[in-house]
C-alpha positions as CSV (number, residue, x, y, z in Angstrom):
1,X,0.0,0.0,0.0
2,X,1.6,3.6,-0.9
3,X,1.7,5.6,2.2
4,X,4.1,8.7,0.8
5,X,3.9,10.5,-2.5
6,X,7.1,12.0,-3.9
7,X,6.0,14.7,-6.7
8,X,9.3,16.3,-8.4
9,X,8.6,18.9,-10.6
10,X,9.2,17.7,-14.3
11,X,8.8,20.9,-15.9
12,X,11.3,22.3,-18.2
13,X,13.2,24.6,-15.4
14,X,13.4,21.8,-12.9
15,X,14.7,19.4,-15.6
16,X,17.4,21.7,-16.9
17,X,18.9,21.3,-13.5
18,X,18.7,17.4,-13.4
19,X,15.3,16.5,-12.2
20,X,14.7,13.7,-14.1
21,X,18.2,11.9,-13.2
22,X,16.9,13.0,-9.5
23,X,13.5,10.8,-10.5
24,X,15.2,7.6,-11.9
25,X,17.3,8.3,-8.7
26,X,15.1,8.4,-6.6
27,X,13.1,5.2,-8.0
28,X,15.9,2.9,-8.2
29,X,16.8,4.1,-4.2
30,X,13.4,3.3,-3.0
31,X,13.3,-0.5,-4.6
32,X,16.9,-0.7,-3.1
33,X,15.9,0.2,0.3
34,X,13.1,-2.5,0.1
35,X,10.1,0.4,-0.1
36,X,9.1,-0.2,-3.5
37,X,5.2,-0.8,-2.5
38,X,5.0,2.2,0.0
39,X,6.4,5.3,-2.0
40,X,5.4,6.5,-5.1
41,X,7.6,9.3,-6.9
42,X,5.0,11.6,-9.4
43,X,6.8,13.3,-12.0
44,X,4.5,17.0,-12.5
45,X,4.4,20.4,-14.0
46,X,6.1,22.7,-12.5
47,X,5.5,24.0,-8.8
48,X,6.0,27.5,-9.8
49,X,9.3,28.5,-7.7
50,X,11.9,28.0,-10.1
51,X,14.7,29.5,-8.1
52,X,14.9,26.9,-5.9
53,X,14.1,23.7,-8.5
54,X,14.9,21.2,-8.4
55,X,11.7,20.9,-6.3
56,X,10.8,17.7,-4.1
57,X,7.0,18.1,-2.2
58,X,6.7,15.1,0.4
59,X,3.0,13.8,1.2
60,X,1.1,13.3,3.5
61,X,2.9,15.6,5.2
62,X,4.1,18.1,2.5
63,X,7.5,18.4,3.7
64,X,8.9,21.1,1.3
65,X,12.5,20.3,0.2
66,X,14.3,22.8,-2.6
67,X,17.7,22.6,-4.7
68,X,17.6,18.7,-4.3
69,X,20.6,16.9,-6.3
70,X,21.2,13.2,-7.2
71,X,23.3,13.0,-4.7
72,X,20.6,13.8,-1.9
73,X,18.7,11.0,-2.9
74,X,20.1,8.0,-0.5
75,X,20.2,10.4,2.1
76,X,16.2,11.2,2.0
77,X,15.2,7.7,1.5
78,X,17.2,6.5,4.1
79,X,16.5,9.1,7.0
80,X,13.1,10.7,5.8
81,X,11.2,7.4,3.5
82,X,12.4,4.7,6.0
83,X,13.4,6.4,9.8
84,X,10.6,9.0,9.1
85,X,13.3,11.8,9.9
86,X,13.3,15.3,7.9
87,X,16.5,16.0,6.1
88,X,16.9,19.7,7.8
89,X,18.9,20.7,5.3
90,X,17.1,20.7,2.3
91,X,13.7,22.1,3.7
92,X,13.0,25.9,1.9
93,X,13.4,28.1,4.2
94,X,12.3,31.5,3.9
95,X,15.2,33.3,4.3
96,X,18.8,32.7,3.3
97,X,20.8,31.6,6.2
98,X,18.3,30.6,8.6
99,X,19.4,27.8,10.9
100,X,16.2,26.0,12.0
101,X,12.7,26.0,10.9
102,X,9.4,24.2,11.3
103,X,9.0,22.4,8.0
104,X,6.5,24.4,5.9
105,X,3.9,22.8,3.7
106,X,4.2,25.0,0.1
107,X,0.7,27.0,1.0
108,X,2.7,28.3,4.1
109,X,5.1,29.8,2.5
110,X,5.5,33.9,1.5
111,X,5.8,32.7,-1.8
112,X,2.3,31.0,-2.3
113,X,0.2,32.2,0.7
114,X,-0.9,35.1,-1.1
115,X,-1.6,33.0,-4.3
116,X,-5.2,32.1,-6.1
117,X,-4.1,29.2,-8.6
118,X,-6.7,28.5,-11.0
119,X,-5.0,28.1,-14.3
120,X,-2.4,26.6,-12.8
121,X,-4.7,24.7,-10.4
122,X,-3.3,21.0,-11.2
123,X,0.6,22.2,-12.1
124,X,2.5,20.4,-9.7
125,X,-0.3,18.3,-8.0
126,X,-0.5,15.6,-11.2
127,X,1.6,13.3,-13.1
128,X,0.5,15.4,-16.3
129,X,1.0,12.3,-18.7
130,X,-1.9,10.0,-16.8
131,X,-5.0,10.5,-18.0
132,X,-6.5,9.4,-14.8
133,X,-5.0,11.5,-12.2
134,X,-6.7,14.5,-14.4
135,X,-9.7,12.9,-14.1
136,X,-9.5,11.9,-10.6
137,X,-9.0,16.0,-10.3
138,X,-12.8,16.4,-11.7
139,X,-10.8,16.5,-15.4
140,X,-13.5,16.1,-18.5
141,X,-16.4,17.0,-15.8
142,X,-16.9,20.2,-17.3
143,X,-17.2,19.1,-20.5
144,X,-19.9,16.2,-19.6
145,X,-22.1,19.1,-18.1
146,X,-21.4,21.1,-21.1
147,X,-22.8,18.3,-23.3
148,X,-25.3,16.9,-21.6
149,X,-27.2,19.7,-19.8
150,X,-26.3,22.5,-21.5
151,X,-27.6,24.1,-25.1
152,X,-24.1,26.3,-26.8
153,X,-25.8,29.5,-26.6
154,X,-26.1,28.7,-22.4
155,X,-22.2,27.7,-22.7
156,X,-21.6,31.5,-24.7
157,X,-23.7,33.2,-21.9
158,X,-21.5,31.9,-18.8
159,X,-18.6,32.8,-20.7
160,X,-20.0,36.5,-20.7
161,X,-21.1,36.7,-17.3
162,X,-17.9,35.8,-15.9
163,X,-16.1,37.8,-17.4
164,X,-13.3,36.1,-18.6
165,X,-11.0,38.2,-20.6
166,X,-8.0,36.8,-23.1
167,X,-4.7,36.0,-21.1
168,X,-3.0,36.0,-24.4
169,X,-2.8,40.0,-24.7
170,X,-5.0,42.1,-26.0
171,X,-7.7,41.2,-23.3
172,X,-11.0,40.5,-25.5
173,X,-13.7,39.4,-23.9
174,X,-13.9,35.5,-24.3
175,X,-17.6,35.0,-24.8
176,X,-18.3,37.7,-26.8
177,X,-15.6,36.3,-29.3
178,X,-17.2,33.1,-29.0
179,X,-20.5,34.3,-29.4
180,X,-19.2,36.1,-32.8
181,X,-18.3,32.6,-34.3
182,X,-20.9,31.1,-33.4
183,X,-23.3,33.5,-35.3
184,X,-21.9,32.1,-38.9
185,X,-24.3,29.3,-40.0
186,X,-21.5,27.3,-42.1
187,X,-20.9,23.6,-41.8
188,X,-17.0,24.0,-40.9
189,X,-15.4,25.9,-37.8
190,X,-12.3,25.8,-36.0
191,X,-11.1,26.2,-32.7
192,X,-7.0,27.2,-32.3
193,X,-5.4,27.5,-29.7
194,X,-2.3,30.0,-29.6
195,X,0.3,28.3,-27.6
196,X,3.0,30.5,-29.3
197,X,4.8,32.2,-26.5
198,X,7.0,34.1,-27.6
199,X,7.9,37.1,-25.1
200,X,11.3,37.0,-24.0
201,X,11.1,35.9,-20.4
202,X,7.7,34.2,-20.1
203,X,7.3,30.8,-20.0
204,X,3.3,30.6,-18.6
205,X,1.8,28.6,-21.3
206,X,5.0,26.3,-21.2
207,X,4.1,25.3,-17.4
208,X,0.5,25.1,-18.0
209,X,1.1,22.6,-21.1
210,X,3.8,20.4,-19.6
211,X,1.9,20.4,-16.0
212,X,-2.3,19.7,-17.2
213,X,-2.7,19.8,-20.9
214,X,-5.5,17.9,-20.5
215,X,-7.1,21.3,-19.4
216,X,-6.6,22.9,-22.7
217,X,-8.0,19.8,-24.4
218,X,-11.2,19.7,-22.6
219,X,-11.4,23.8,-23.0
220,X,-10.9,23.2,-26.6
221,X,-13.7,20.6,-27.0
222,X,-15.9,22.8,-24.4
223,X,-15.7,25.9,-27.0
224,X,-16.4,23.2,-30.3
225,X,-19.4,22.9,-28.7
226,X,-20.1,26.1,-27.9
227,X,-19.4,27.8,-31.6
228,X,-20.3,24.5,-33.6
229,X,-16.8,23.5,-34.4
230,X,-15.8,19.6,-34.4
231,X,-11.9,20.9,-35.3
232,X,-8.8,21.9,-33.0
233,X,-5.2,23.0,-34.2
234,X,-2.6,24.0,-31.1
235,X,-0.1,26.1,-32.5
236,X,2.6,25.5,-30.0
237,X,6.1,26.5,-30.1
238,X,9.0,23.5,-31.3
239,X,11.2,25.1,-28.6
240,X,8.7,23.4,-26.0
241,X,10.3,19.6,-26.4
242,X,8.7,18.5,-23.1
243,X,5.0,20.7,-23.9
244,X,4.6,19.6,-27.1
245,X,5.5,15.5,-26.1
246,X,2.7,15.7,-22.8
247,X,0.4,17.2,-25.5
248,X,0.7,14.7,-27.8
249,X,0.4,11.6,-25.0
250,X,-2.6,13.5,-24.1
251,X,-4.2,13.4,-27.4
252,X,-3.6,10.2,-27.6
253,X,-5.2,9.6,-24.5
254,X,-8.0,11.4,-24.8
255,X,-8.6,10.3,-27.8
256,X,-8.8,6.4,-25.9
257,X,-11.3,7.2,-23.7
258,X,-13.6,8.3,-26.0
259,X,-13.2,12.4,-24.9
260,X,-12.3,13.5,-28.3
261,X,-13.1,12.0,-31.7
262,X,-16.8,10.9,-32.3
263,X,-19.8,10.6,-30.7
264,X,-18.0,12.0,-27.1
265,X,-19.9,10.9,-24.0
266,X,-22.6,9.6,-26.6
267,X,-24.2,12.8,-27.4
268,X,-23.6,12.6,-31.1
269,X,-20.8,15.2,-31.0
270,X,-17.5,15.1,-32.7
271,X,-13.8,16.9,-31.6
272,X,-10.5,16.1,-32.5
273,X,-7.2,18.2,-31.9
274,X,-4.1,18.1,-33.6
275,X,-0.9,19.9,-32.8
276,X,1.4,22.0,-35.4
277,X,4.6,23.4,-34.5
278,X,6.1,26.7,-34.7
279,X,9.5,27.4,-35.9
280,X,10.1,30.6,-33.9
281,X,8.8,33.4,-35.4
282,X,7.5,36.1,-33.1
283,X,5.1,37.4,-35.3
284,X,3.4,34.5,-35.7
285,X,1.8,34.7,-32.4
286,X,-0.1,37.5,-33.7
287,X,-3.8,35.7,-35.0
288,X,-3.6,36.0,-38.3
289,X,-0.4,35.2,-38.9
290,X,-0.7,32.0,-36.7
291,X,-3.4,30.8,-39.2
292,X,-1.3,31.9,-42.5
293,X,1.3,29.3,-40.9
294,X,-1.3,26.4,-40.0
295,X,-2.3,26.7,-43.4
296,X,1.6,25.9,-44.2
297,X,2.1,29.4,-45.4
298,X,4.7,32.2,-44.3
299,X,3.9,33.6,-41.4
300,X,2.3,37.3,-41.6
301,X,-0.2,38.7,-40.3
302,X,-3.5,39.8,-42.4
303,X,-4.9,43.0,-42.5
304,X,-8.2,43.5,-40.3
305,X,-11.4,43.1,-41.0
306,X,-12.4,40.7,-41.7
307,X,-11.7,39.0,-38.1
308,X,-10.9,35.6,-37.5
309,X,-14.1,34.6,-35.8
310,X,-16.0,35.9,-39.5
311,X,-13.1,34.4,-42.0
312,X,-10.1,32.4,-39.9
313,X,-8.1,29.3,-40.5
314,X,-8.9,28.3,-44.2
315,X,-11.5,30.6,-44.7
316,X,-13.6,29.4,-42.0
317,X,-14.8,31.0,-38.9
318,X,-12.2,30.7,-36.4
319,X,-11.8,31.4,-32.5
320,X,-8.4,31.6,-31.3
321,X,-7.4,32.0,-27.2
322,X,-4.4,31.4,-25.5
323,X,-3.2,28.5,-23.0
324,X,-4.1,30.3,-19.8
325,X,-7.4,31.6,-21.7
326,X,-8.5,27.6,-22.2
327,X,-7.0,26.9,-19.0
328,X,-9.7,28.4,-16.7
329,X,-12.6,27.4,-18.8
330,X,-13.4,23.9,-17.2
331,X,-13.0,25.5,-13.6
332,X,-15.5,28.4,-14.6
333,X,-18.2,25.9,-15.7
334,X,-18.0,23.7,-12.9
335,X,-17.6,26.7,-10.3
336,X,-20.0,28.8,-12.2
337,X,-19.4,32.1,-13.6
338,X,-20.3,33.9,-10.3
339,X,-17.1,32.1,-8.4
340,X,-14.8,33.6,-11.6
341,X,-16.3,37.0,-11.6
342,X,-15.5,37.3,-7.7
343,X,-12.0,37.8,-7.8
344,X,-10.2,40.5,-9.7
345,X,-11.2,43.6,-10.4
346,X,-14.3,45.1,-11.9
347,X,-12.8,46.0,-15.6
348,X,-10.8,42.6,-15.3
349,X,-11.9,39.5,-13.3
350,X,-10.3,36.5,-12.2
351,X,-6.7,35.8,-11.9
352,X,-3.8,36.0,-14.0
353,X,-0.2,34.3,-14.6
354,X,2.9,35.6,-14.1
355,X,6.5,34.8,-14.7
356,X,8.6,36.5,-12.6
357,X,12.2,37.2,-13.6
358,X,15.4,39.6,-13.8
359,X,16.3,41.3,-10.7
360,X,14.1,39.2,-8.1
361,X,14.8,36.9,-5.3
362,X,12.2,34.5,-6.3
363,X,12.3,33.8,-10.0
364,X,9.3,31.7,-11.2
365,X,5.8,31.7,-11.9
366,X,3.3,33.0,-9.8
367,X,-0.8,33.5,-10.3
368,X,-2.3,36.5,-8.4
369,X,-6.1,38.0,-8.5
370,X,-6.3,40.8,-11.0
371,X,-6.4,44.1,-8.7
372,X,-3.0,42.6,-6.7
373,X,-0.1,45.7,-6.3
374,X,2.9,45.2,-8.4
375,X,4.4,45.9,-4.9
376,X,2.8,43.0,-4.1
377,X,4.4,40.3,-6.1
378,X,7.6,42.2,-6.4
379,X,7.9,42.3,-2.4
380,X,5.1,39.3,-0.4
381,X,5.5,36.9,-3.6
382,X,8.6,37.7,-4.8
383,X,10.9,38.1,-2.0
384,X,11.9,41.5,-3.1
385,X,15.0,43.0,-4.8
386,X,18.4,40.7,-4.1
387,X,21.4,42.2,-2.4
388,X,19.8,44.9,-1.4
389,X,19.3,47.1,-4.5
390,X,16.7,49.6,-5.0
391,X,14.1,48.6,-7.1
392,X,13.8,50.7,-10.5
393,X,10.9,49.6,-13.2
394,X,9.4,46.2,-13.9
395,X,8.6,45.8,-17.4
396,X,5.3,43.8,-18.6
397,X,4.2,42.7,-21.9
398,X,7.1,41.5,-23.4
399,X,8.4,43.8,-26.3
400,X,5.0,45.2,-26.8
401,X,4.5,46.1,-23.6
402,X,6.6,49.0,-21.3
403,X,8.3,50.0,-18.3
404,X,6.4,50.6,-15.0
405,X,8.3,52.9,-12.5
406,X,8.4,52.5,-8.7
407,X,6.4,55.2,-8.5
408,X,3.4,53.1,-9.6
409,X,4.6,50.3,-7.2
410,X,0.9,50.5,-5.7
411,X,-1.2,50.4,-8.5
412,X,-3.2,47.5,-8.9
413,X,-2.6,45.4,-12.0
414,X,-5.6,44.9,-14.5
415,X,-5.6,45.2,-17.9
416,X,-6.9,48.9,-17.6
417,X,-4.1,50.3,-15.2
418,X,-1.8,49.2,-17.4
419,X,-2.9,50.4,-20.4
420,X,-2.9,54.3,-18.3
421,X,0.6,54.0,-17.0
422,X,2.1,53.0,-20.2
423,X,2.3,49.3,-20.4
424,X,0.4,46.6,-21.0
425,X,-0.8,43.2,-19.6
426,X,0.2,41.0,-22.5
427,X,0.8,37.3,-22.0
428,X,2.0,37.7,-18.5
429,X,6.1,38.0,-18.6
430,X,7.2,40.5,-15.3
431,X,10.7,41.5,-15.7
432,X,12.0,43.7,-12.6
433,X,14.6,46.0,-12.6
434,X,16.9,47.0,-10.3
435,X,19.1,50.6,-9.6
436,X,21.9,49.0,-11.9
437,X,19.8,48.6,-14.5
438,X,19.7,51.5,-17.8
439,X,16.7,52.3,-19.3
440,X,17.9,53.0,-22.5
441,X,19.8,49.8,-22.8
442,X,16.4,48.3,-22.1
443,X,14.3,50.0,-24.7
444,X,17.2,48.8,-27.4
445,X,17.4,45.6,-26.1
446,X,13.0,45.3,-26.9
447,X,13.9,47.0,-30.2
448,X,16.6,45.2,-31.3
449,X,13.9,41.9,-30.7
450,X,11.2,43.5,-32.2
451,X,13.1,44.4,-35.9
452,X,14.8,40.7,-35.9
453,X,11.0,39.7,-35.6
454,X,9.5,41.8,-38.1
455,X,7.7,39.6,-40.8
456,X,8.9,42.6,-43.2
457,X,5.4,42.8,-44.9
458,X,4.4,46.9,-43.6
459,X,6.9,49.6,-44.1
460,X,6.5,51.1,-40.8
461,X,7.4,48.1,-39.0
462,X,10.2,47.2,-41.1
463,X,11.7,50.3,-41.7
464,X,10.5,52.5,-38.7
465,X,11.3,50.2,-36.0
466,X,14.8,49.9,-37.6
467,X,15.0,53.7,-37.8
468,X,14.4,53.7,-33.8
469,X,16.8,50.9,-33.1
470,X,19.5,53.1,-35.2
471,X,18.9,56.2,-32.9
472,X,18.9,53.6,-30.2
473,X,22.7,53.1,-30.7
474,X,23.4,55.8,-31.9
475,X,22.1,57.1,-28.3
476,X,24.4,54.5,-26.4
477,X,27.7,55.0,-28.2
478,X,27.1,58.9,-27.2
479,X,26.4,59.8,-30.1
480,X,23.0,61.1,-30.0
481,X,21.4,64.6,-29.6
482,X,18.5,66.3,-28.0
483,X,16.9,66.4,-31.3
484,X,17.1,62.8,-32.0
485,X,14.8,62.3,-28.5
486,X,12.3,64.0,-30.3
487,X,12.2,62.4,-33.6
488,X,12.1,58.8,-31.8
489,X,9.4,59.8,-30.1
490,X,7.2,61.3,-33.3
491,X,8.9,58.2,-35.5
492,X,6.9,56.1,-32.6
493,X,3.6,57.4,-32.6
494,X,3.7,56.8,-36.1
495,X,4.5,53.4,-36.1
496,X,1.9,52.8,-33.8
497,X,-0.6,54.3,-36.5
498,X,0.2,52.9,-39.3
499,X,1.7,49.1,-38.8
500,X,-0.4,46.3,-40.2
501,X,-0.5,44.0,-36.9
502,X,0.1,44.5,-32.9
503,X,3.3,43.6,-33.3
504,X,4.4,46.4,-35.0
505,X,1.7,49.1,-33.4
506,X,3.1,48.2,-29.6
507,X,7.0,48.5,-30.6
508,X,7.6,51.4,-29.8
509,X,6.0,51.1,-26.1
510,X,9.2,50.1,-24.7
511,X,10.8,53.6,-26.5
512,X,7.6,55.7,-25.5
513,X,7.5,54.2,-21.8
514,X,10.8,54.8,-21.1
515,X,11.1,58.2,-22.9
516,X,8.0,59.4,-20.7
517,X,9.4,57.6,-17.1
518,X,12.8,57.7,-17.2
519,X,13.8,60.7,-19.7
520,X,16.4,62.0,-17.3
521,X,18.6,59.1,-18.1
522,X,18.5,59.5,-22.1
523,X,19.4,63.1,-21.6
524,X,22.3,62.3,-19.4
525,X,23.4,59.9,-22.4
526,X,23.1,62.7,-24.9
527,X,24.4,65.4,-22.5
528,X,26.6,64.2,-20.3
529,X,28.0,61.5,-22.3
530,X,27.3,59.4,-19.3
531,X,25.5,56.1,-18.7
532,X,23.9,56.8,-14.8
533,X,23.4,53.4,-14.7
534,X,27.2,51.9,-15.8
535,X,26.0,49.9,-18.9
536,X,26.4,51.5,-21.9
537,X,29.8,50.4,-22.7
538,X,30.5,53.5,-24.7
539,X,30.2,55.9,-22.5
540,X,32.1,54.0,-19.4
541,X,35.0,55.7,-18.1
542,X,37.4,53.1,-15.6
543,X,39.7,55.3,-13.1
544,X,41.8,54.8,-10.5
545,X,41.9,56.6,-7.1
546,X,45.0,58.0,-6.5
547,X,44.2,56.9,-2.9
548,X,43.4,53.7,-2.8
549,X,46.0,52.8,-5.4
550,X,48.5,50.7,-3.8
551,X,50.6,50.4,-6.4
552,X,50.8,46.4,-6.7
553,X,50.6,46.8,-10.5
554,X,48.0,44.2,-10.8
555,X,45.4,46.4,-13.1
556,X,48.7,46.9,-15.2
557,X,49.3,43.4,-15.5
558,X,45.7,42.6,-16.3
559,X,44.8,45.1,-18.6
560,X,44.9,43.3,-22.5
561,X,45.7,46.8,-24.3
562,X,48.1,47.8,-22.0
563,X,46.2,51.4,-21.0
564,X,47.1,51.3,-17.1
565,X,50.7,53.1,-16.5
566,X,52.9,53.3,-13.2
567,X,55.5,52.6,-10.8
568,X,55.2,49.8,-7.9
569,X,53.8,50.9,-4.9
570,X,52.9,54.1,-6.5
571,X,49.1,55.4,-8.2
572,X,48.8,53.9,-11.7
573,X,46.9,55.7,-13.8
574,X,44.0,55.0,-17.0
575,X,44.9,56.1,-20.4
576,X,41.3,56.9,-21.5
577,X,42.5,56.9,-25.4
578,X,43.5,53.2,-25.0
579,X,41.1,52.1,-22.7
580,X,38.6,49.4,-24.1
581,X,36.1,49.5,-20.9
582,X,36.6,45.4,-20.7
583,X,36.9,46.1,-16.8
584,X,39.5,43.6,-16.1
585,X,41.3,46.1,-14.2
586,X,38.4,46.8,-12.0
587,X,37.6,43.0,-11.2
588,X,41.2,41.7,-10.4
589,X,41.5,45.2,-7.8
590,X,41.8,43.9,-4.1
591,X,41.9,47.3,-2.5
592,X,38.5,48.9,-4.5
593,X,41.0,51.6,-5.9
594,X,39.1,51.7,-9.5
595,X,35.8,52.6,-10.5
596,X,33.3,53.1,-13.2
597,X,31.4,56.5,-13.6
């Protein structure tokens, strides 16, 4: 009889630091140690606090262990599987350094106590490649009620009333675009779901599909229904090895038990889903160019009207939402829409998905009600700023979104704040920034990912966002006026006029946000010549204090271009004119005698 449940996160950040050598481990040392019928080890999604993986969560008692190695293995089975003893030292604790704590369960801790999972409800609770432990979760319920007690247009209505927004982006309302599909009388529909994340630093759909993708099928299957559709493509990213295999076991799966295919739960209805991969492109997780490359065409996006949900995916009327979108579907139908609607905000209900990353002690993914403080998850969630620093900007929506500064470290976060303070939700990536960070070097770094993504196909995008990116540089070498400040900022809100697709109209939000928050640092690039921040190589200037300076002649013999001059146990000094700002000098200095202004 299994008395004690192992679950090891299996999800892609976990198992880039060995955690499935740490399952096979872990397996083999519990059938050595003779305990083969009482522990089970569960491979699942991930638990969300990727700083610490690989993650271990003992039950029944939910002993919380972090950072576990191979090597830990014999050690926990030994002492904690078969003496019943806690390994002390690789219980989480809170705070770095902290000799003895109570073993915390994972809903004690700072990081999740504040937490609402609903998307992520079942990532890190299931073994996401068994059908059964989805069902055993209340997995395909919602989907029985929808087709056996429920007529579509009922199904459309409960999407409106709770509210439900897109995850994806954009934030359309999800029933209303259902509802819109579902209007065109035609014989053939299609239901895609956009699983093309491509922000740099967000990896929510990733979790989601490697942790439950049986969610997204049974949301899939729930919105046939709804809009008359008996096809489903997922558009999912090649670059997700471990999503994209779960997925497919999960098809296959679903496909055995009779929950998509024909006739599903005998009600004379037919689904099936099949999976296409991505090959990178950026662009193509705009809608329209999604479909163009489903249909096994270049990806580019289409000019608008008509919309997909009139004329999508091979002329047909097509609904497309996001992982996280399809991922809270089967809990609002079996919760009701009332239960959704409850949390949140009034322009924006529910919860949302974050991945939290850059400067921040606890990188990971977090889900929060909409309305929570960015002070909130920056501080309670995600243990605040490391080392000290002073926190500068956090920066949401991937390239199309913007910076936020601290001085809107209170605002609640819903789609609608956002948009006023000169960002925007998008899919859910949280970058935070610290007092060493420059926000110049930020804006280029959006820019110079937004023209490698350009599809090319509108002028403004492909030449305008190229433009920027030159000023951009040319701004960071010190080479760029007052004047230019201006023209990016005109050359911006023209962009955001006149390019064919989103990605194009919200490239220039990381200029304009930064430009607006933090202009005081490009002037100090264009007037002073001078980086506040110490980043822009360019404009770095290494010198010695003449009081400090010991003379060992270390920097000397360090620098590669020979630019440091002097005598032993006297000051050396910088030739500026030879200097190549590498900063060797500065990191092999034991007495703190150089610095960079």
């Amino acid at each position: 009889m299994i008395r004690t449940h192992v679950l090891i996160c299996g999800g892609t950040g976990c198992s880039s630091s060995n955690s499935m050598l740490l399952v096979d481990r872990m397996e083999a040392e519990i059938v050595k140690q003779g305990l083969g019928d009482e522990v089970k080890v569960v491979r699942t999604g991930c638990f969300g606090l990727c700083a610490l993986g690989p993650v271990m969560i003992v039950y029944p008692e939910g002993t919380f262990y972090s950072r576990v190695t191979p090597d830990d293995v014999e050690e926990i089975v030994s002492e904690h599987f078969l003496k019943g003893r806690v390994v002390d030292r690789l219980v989480y604790r809170e705070t770095e350094g902290e000799e003895k704590v109570e073993v915390p369960s994972l809903q004690e801790t700072g990081f999740y106590k504040t937490q609402l999972r609903v998307a992520l409800h079942n990532c890190g609770l299931i073994d996401p490649e068994q059908i059964d432990e989805y069902i055993a979760m209340d997995g395909y319920a919602a989907l029985g009620k929808v087709l056996t007690t429920m007529t579509p247009e009922e199904v459309i209505q409960l999407m409106k009333d709770s509210g439900l927004r897109g995850r994806g982006g954009a934030g359309f309302p999800t029933g209303l675009k259902w509802e819109f599909a579902a209007k065109n009388k035609v014989p053939q529909k299609y239901v895609v779901c956009n699983a093309d994340e491509g922000d740099p630093g967000a990896f929510m759909d990733r979790s989601v599909l490697e942790g439950d993708p049986h969610a997204v099928l049974e949301a899939m299957a729930i919105a046939g229904y709804a809009i008359g559709a008996n096809k489903g493509y997922i558009y999912v990213r090649a670059e997700y090895p471990i999503a994209v295999k779960r997925l497919n076991i999960a098809i296959g799966q679903a496909r055995e038990y009779g929950l998509l295919g024909k006739n599903i739960f005998d009600t004379g209805f037919d689904f099936d889903i099949e999976t296409r991969l991505g090959a990178g492109a950026f662009v193509c997780g705009e809608e329209t160019a999604l479909i163009t490359s489903i249909e096994g065409n270049r990806g580019e996006p289409k000019a608008k009207p008509p919309f997909p949900a009139n004329k999508g995916l091979f002329g047909q009327p097509t609904i497309i939402n996001n992982v996280e979108t399809l991922a809270n579907i089967p809990q609002i139908i079996l919760k009701g829409p009332e239960w959704f609607a409850s949390m949140g905000t009034e322009d924006s209900k529910g919860t949302k998905v974050f991945a939290l990353g850059g400067k921040i002690v606890n990188t990971g993914l977090v889900e929060i009600p909409l309305g929570t403080t960015l002070r909130e998850i920056i501080y309670d969630i995600g243990g605040g700023i490391p080392n000290g620093r002073k926190f500068k900007a956090a920066q949401t929506g991937g390239p199309s979104g913007g910076c936020i500064p601290a001085k809107f470290l209170d605002t609640p976060i819903d789609y609608g704040n956002l948009t006023r303070i000169g960002s925007m939700m998008g899919s859910g990536g949280l970058i935070v920034m610290d007092d060493t960070t420059c926000m110049v070097d930020v804006a280029r770094f959006f820019l110079d990912f937004t023209v490698d993504e350009s599809c090319g196909k509108c002028t403004p995008c492909r030449i305008g966002t190229r433009r920027l990116l030159e000023m951009l540089d040319k701004i960071t070498s010190g080479n760029g006026t007052l004047e230019d400040l201006d023209k990016m900022e005109e050359l911006c809100n023209y962009i955001k006029a006149n390019a064919m697709c989103a990605l194009g109209q919200t490239a220039p939000n990381p200029v304009l946000s930064t430009l607006k928050h933090f202009r005081e640092e490009y002037e100090a690039h264009v007037v002073e010549k001078r980086c506040p921040a110490g980043v822009c190589k360019k404009l770095l200037r290494y010198e010695i204090l003449p009081d400090k300076c010991k003379g060992c002649t270390k920097c000397a013999r360090n620098c590669p271009v020979g630019a440091i001059s002097g005598k032993v146990k006297e000051p050396h000094v910088i030739d500026q004119s030879k200097c190549i700002k590498c900063g060797a000098c500065m990191e092999g200095c034991k007495f703190s005698a150089i610095i960079k202004k």
